[in-house]
C-alpha positions as CSV (number, residue, x, y, z in Angstrom):
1,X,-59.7,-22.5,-13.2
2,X,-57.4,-19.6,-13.3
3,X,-57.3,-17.4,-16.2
4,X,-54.4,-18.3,-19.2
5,X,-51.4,-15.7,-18.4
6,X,-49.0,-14.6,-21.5
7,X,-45.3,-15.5,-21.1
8,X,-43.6,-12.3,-20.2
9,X,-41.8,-10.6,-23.5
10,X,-38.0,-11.5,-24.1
11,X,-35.1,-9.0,-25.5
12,X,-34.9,-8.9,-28.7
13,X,-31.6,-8.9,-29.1
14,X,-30.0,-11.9,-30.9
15,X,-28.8,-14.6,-28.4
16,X,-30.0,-12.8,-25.2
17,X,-33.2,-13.8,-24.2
18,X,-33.8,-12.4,-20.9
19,X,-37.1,-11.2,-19.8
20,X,-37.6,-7.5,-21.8
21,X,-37.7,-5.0,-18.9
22,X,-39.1,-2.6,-21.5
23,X,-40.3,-1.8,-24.8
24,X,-39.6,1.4,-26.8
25,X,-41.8,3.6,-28.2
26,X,-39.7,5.4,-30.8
27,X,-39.1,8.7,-28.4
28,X,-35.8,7.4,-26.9
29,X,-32.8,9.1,-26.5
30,X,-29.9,7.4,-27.5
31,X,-27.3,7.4,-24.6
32,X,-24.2,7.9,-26.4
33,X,-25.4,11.1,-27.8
34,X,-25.4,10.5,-31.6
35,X,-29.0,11.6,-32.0
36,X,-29.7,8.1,-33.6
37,X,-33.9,7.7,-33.0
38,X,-34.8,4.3,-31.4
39,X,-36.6,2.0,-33.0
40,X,-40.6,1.4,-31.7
41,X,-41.7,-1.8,-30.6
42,X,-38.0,-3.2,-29.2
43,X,-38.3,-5.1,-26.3
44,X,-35.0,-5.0,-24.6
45,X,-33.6,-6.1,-21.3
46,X,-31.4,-3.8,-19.0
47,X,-28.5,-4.5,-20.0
48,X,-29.5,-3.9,-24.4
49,X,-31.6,-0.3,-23.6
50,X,-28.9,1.2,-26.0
51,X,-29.4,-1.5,-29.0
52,X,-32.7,-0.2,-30.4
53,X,-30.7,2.8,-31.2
54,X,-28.2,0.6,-33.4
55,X,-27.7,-0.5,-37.0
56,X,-28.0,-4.5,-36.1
57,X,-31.5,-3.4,-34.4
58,X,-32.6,-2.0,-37.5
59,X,-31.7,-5.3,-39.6
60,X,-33.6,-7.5,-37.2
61,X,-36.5,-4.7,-38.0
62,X,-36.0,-5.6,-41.5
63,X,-35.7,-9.8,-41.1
64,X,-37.8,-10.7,-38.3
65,X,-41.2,-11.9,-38.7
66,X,-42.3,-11.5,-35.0
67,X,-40.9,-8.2,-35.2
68,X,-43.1,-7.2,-37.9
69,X,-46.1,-9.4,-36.6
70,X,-45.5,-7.1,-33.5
71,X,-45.7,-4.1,-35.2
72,X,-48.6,-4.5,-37.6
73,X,-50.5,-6.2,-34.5
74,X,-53.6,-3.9,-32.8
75,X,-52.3,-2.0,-29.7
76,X,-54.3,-1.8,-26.3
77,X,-54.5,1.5,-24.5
């Protein structure tokens, strides 16, 4: 029997959903060059890789539970 496999991560931006083509680890530049830090833990598809640097991405920091489950959670090396 083949081993259980994860669903692959989705963007966390509101209404998008696609499969995350990465996750940020809080060292991101922000594109448009206002020096804004990106939040750590943001999965986000290629078309968001700007929004973790954003004001909405920090209230869904704040409000979302799997956000914060995420962030608390054990990382593997």
């Amino acid at each position: 029997m083949p081993a259980p496999q994860a669903d692959p991560a989705r963007c966390d931006v509101s209404g998008c959903g696609k499969v995350a083509s990465y996750s940020t680890d809080g060292t991101e530049k922000d594109a448009q060059g206002l020096g804004r830090p990106a939040l750590p833990g943001i999965n986000v598809c290629a078309h968001h890789m700007n929004w973790p640097h954003s004001d909405d991405a920090k209230v869904f920091a704040l409000q979302s539970e799997k956000y914060r489950a995420r962030a608390t959670a054990p990382r593997s090396k």
